[in-house]
C-alpha positions as a Markdown table, in Angstrom:
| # | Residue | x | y | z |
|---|---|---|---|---|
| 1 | Unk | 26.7 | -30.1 | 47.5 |
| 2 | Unk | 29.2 | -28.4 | 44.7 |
| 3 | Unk | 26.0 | -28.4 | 42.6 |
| 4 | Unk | 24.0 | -26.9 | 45.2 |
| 5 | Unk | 26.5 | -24.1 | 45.8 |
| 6 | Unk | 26.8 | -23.5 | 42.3 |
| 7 | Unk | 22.9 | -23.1 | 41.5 |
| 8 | Unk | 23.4 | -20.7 | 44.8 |
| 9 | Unk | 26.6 | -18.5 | 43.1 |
| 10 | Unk | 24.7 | -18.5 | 39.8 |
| 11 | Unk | 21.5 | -16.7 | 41.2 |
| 12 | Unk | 23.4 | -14.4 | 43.5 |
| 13 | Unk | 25.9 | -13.6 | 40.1 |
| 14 | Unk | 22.5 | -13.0 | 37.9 |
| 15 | Unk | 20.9 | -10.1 | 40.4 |
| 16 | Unk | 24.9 | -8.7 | 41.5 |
| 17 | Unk | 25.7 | -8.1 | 37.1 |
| 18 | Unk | 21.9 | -6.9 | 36.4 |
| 19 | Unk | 22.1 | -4.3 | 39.6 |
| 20 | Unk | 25.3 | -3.3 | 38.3 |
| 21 | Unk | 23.7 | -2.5 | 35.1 |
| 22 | Unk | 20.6 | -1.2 | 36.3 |
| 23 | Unk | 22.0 | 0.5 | 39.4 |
| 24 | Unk | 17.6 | 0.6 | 40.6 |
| 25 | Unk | 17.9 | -1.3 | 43.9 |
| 26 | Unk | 20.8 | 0.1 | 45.8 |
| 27 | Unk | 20.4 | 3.7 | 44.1 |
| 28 | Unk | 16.9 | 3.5 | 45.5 |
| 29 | Unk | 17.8 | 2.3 | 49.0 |
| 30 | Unk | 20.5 | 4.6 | 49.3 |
| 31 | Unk | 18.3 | 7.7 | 48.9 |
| 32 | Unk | 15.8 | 6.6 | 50.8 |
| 33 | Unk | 18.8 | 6.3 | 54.0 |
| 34 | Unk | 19.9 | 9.2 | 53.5 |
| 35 | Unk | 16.6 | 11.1 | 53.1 |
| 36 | Unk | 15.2 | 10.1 | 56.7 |
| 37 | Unk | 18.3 | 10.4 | 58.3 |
| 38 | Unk | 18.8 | 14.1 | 56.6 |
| 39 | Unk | 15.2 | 14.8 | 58.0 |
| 40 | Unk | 15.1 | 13.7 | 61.1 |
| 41 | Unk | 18.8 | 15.4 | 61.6 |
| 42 | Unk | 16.6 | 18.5 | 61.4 |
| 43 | Unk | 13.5 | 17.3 | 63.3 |
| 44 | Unk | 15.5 | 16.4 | 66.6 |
| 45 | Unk | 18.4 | 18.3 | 68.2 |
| 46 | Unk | 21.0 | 16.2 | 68.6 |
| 47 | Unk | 22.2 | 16.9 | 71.8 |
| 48 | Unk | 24.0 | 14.5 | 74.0 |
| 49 | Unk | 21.6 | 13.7 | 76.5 |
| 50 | Unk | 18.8 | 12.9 | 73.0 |
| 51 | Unk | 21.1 | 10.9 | 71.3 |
| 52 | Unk | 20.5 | 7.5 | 72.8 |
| 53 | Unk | 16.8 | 8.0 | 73.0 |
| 54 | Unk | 16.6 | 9.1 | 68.8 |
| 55 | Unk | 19.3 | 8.2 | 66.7 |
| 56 | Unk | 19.0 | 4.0 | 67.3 |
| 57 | Unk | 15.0 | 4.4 | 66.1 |
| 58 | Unk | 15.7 | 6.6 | 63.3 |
| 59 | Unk | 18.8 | 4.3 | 61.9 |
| 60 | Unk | 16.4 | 1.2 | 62.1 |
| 61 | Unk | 13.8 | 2.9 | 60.5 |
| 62 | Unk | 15.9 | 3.9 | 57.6 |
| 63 | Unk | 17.2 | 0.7 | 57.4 |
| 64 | Unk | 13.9 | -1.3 | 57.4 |
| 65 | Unk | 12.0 | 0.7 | 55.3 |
| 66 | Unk | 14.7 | 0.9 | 52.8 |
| 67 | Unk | 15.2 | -2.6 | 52.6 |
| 68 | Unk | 11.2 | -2.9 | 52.0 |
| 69 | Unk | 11.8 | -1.4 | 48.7 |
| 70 | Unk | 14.3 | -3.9 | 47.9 |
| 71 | Unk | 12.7 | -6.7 | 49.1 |
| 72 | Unk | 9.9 | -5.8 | 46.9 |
| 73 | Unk | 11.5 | -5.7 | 43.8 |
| 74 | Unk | 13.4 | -9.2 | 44.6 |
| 75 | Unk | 11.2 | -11.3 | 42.6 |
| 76 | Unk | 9.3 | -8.5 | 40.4 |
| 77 | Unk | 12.2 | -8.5 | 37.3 |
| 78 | Unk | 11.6 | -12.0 | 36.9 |
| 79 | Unk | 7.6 | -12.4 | 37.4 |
| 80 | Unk | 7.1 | -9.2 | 34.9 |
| 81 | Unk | 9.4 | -11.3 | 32.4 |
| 82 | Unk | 8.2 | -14.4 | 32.6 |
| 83 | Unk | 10.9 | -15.8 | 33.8 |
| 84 | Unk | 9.4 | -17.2 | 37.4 |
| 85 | Unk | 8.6 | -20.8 | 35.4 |
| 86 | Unk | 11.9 | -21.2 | 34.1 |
| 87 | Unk | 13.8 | -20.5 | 37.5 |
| 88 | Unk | 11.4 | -23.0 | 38.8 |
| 89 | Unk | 12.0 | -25.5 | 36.4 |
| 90 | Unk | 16.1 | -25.4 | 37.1 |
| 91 | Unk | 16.6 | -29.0 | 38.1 |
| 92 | Unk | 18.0 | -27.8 | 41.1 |
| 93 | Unk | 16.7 | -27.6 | 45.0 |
| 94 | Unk | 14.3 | -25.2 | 45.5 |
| 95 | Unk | 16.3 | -24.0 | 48.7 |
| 96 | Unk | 19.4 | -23.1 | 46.4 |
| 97 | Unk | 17.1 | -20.6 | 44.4 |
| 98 | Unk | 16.2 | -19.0 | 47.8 |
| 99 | Unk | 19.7 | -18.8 | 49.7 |
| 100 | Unk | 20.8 | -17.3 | 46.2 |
| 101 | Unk | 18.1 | -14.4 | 46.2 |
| 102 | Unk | 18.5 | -14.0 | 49.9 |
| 103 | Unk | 22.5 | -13.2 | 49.4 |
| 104 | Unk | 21.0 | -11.0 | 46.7 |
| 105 | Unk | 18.9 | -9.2 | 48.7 |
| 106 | Unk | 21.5 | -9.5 | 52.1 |
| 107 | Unk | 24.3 | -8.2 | 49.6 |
| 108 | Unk | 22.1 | -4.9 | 48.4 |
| 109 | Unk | 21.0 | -3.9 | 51.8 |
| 110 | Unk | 24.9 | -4.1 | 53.6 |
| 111 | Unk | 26.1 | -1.8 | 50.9 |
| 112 | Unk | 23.7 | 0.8 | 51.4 |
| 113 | Unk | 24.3 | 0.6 | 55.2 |
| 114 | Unk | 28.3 | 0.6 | 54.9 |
| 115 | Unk | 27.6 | 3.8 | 52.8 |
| 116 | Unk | 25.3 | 5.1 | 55.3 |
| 117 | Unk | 26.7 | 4.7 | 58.5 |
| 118 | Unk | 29.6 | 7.3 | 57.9 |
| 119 | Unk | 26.7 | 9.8 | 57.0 |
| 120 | Unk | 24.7 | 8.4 | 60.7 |
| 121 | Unk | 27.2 | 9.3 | 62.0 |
| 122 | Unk | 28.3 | 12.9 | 60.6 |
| 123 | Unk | 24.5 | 13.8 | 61.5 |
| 124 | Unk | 23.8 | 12.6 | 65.5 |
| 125 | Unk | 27.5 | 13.9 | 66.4 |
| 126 | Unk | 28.2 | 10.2 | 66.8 |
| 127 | Unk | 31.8 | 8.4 | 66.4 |
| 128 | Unk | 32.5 | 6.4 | 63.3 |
| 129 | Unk | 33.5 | 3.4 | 64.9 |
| 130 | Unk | 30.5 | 1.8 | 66.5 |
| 131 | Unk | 31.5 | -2.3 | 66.3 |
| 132 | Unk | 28.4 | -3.3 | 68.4 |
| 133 | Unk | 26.1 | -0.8 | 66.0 |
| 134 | Unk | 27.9 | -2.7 | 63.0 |
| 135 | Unk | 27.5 | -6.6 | 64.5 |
| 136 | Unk | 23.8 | -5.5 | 65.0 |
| 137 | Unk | 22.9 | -4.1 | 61.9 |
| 138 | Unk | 24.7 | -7.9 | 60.3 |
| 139 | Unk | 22.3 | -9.9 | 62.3 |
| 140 | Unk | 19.7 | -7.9 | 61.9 |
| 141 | Unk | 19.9 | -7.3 | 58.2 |
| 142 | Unk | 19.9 | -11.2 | 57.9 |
| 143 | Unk | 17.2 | -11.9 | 59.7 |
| 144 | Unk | 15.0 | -9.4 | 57.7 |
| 145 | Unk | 16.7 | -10.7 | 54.6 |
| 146 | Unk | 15.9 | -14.2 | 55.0 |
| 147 | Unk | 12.4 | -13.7 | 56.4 |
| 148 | Unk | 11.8 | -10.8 | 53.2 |
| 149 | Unk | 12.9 | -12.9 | 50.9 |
| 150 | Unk | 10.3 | -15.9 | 51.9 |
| 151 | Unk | 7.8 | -13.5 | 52.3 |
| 152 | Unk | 8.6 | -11.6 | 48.9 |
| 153 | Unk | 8.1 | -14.9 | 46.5 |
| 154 | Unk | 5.3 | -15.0 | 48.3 |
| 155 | Unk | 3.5 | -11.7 | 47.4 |
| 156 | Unk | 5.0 | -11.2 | 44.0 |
| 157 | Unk | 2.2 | -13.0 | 41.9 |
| 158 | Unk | -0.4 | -10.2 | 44.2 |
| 159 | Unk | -1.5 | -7.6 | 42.7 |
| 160 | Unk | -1.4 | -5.6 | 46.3 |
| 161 | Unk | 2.2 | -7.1 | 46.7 |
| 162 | Unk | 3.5 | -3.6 | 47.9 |
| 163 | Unk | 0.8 | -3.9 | 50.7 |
| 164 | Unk | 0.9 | -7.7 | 51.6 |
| 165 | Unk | 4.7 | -7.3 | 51.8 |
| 166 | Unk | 4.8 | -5.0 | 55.3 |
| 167 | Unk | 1.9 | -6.7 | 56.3 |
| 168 | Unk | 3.3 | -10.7 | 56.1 |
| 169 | Unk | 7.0 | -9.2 | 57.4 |
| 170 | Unk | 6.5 | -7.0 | 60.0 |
| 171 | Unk | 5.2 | -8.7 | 62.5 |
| 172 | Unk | 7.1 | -11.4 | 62.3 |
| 173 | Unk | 10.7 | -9.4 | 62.1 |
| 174 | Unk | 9.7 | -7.6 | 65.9 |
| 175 | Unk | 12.2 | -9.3 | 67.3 |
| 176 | Unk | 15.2 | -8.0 | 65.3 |
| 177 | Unk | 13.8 | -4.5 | 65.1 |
| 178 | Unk | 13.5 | -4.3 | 69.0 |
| 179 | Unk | 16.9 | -5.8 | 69.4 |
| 180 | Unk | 18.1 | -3.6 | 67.0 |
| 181 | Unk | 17.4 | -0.7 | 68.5 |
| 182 | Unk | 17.9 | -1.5 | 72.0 |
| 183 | Unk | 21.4 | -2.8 | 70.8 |
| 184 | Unk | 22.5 | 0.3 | 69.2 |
| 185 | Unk | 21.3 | 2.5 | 72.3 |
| 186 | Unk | 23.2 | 1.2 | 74.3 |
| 187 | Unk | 26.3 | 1.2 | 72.2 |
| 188 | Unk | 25.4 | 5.0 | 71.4 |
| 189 | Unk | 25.6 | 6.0 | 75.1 |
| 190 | Unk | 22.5 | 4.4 | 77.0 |
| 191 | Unk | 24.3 | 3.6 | 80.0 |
| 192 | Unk | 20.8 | 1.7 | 81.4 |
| 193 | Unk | 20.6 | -0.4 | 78.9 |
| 194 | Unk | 23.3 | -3.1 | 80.1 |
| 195 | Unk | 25.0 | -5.5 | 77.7 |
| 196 | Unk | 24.3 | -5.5 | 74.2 |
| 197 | Unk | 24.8 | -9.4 | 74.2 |
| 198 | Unk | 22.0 | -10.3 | 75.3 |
| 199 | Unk | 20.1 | -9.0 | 72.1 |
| 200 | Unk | 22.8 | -10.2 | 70.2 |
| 201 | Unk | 22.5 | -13.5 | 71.3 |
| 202 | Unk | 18.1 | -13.2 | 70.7 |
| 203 | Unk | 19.2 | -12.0 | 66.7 |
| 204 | Unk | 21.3 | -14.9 | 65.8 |
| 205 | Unk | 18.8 | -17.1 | 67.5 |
| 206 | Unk | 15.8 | -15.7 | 65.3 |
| 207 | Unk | 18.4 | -15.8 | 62.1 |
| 208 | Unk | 19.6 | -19.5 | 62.2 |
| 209 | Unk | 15.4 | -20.5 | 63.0 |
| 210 | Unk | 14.1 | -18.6 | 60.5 |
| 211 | Unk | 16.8 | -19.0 | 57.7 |
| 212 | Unk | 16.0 | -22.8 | 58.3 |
| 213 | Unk | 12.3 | -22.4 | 58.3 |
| 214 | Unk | 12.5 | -20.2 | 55.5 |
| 215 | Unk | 14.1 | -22.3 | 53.5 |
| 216 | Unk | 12.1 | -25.1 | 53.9 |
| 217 | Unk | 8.9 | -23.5 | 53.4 |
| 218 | Unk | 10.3 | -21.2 | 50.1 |
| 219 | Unk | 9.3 | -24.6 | 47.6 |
| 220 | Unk | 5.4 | -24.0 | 48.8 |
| 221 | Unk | 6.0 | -20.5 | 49.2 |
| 222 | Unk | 6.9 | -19.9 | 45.3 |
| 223 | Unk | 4.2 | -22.4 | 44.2 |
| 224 | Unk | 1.5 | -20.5 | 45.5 |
């Protein structure tokens, strides 16, 4: 197990020191957030009584799409170097050298949504402290992360991979992106909605199922 983790910290410490060189990833990601949310701050009034019905779809939509881009440079520095064969050949688990590029990935995608939250908030008139909002966009960001990540080692060796991505992820993420947004209506005022628990409790399902079938599958996955 100490060997295990270790593999695990050494893959997550190897993409954390090279974005911190490179700065691509989050730089990108962060742009892109803040670019629909600026838009759409213009496209849609945000009046009280819109609020609830806008600002949940435009956050997730920021949010997925922005962590498309990521996902789809998770694997790319190391297939365009040649370096795929030799993480393979680390005489480790196969499952390590996933959970380490899925913290990677997890890691890039909750700092640009810490930085953009203040900023969703600024735009749809919303308060600052949203904890349902914030517990949401955790579970949901690790459910896309895992799932991404699987599906990322899978399209890297593509030459469509920007296209085979979306298409292999998307449906399968539904879940979380429905929760997500039904979740953060109601925490942003939808009254109708109910509990937010109940989607809670459907997004932690769908994370611990597919982190474990993820990681099961990622040693035929990264083969292929």
């Amino acid at each position: 197990m100490k060997a295990f983790l270790s593999a695990v910290a050494a893959i997550v410490d190897k993409d954390l020191r090279t974005e911190l060189r490179t700065k691509e990833i989050v730089t990108s990601l962060l742009v892109f957030v803040l670019l629909v949310l600026f838009i759409f701050n213009f496209a849609f009034e945000p009046r009280a009584e819109t609020i609830a019905l806008v600002a949940p779809g435009v956050l997730w939509v920021a949010f997925v799409f922005a962590g498309m881009l990521g996902l789809n440079r998770s694997f790319v520095m190391e297939h365009d170097r040649g370096c795929m064969e030799g993480l393979m050949l680390c005489p480790v688990d196969r499952s390590a050298i996933y959970l380490g590029k899925m913290v990677g990935n997890l890691a890039f995608m909750l700092v640009v949504e810490v930085i953009a939250f203040p900023f969703f908030s600024i735009f749809f008139n919303l308060p600052l402290l949203l904890p349902g909002a914030y517990l949401m966009a955790l579970l949901g960001t690790l459910g896309f992360a895992g799932v991404g990540t699987l599906f990322s080692a899978m399209s890297v060796n593509t030459k469509a991979r920007e296209i085979l991505l979306p298409l292999l992820l998307f449906p399968i993420v539904v879940p979380v992106l429905i929760a997500g947004v039904k979740a953060t209506a109601i925490v942003v005022g939808d009254t109708s909605g109910g509990s937010i628990w109940p989607w809670v409790r459907l997004v932690a399902a769908f994370d611990a199922i597919f982190l474990i079938i993820s990681s099961l599958t990622f040693e035929f996955a990264i083969e292929q």
